[in-house]
C-alpha positions as CSV (number, residue, x, y, z in Angstrom):
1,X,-6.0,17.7,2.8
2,X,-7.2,14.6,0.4
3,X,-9.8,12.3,0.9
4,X,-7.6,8.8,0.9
5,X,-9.3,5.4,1.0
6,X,-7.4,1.9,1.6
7,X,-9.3,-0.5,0.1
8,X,-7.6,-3.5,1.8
9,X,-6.5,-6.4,-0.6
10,X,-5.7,-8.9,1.7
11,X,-4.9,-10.1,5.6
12,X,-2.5,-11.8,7.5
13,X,-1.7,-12.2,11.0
14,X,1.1,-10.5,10.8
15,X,0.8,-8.1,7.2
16,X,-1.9,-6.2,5.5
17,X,-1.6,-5.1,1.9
18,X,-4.1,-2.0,0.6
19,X,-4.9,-0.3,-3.0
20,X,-5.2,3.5,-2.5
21,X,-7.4,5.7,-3.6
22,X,-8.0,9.6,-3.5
23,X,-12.3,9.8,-4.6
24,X,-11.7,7.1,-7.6
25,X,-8.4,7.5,-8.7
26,X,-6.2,4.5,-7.5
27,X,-2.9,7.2,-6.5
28,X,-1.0,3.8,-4.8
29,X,-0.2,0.5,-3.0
30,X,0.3,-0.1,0.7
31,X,2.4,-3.1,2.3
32,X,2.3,-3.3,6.0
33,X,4.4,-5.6,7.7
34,X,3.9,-6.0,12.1
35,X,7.0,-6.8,13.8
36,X,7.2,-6.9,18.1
37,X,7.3,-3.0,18.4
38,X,8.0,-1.6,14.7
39,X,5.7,-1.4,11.8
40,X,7.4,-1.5,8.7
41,X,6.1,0.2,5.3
42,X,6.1,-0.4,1.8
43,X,4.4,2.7,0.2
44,X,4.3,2.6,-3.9
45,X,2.7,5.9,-5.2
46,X,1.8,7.7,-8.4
47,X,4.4,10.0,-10.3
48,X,1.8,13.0,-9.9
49,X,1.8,13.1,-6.0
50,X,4.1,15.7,-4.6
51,X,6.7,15.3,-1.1
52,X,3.7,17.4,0.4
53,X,0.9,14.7,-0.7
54,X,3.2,12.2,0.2
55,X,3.9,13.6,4.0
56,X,0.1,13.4,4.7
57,X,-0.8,10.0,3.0
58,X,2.1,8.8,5.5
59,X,0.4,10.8,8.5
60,X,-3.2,9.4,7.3
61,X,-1.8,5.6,6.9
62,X,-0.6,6.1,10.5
63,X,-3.7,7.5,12.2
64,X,-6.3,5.3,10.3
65,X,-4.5,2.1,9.7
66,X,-1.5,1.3,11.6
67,X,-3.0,3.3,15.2
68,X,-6.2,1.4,14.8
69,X,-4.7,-2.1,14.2
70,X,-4.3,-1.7,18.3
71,X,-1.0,-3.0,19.0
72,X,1.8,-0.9,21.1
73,X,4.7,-0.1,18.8
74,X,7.8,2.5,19.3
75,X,8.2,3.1,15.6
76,X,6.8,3.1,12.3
77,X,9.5,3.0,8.7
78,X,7.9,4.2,5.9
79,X,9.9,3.0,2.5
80,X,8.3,5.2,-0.3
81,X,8.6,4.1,-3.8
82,X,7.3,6.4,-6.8
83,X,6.9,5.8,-10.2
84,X,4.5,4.3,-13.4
85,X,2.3,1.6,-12.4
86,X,3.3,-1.1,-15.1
87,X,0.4,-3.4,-13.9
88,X,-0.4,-7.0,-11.8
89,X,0.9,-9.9,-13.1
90,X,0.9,-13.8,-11.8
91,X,1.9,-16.8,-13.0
92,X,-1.2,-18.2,-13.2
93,X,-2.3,-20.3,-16.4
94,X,-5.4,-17.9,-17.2
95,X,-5.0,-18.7,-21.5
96,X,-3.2,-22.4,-21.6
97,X,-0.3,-20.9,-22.5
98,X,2.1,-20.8,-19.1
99,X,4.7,-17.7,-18.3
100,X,4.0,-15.1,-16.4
101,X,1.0,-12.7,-17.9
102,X,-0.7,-9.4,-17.1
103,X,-4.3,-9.4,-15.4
104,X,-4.8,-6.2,-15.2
């Protein structure tokens, strides 16, 4: 089983949003979204990681993040993107020169 650590990004009463990481390798991106009685999921992982890997990140976000959040909910949904991180961008001025522009 891998070692995953959620390195939270930022809070809101009702979302939280995680970078993942397996030892030092970022392997995703976590979105979680609290309705009444379902949690919904936004799960954005690495080309390498199998179904397999995937299955137990899912199972690990449930036990460590979403169960100890505390709330009761009847159901967790899980959408699972995977591909090539291209990158953050924002539309931040960082250079004087406007548009939209890569920060990382």
């Amino acid at each position: 089983m891998a070692d995953y650590y959620f390195e939270r990004e930022c809070r809101t009463p009702q979302s939280e949003a995680y970078n993942i990481l397996e030892g030092e390798i970022a392997v995703g991106r976590l979105d979680l979204h609290f309705a009444a009685t379902i949690v919904h999921a936004t799960l954005c992982v690495n080309e390498s990681l199998t179904q397999e890997q995937i299955q137990e990140l899912i199972e690990t976000i449930d036990e460590e993040l979403v169960d100890s959040v505390g709330i009761t909910r009847q159901e967790i949904i899980v959408h699972v993107h995977q591909g090539q991180d291209l990158g953050v961008f924002s539309t931040r001025n960082f250079e004087g020169n406007g548009g939209v522009q890569r920060i990382e």
